[in-house]
N, C-alpha and C positions, 0 to 999 in steps of 0.2 A: 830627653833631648831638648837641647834650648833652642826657643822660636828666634826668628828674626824678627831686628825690629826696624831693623830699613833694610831695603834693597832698591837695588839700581840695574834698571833694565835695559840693554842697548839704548846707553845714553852717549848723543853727541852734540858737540859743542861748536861753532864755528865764532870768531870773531873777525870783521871783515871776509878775507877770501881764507884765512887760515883755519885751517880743522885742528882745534884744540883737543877736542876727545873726541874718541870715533870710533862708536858701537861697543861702550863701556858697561860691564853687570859684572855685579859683586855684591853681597850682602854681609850684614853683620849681625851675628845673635844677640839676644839678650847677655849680660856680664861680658861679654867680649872686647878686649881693648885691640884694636888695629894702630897701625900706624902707616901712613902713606909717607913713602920714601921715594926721593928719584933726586936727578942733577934740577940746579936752576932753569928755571923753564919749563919745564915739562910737567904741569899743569895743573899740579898737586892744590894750590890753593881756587884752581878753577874747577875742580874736582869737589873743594870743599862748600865752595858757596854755593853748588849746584843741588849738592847732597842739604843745607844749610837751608835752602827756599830763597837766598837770598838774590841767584839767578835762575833763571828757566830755561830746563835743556831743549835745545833745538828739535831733538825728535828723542823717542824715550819717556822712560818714565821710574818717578822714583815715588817710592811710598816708604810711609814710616808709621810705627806703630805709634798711640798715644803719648806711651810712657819712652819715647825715644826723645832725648836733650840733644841736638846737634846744634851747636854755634860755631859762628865762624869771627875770632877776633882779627882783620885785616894787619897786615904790617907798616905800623904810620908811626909818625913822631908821636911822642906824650910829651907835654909841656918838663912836667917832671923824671926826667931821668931814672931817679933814684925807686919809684914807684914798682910793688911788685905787680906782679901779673894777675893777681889775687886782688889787686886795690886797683888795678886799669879792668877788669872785668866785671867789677859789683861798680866801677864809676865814682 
């Protein structure tokens, strides 16, 4: 049976007076590919930066194993256009 290597435990998000996430748990094993899907807005990349380290959820708590790689590439302009994702990621 494959371990998890993050989980996310009642995890909530507030910005200003709006509840982003709220009381969010889900985990993911080892080799496992997930995909988070929903309409704009609804909070999938606030999800990921939270899962990322890159914010801290408001109450909650996420752990990851060592050998878990989660980044989060934000959706911004690149100078170059033509640039794959692959060459915006290694920089």
């Amino acid at each position: 049976m494959a371990r998890n290597v993050v989980n996310i435990e009642e995890v909530s998000k507030t910005f200003d007076i709006t509840e982003l996430l709220i009381a969010v748990s889900l985990g993911g094993s080892e080799g496992a590919r997930i995909g988070i899907v929903g309409r704009n807005g609804s909070c999938k990349s606030t999800l990921m930066k939270v899962m990322a380290g890159v914010e801290a959820p408001d109450s909650g708590r996420v752990t990851k194993s060592k050998s878990a790689g989660i980044g989060n590439l934000s959706q911004v302009y690149f100078e170059n256009p033509e640039s794959t994702v692959g060459e915006v990621v290694l920089g």
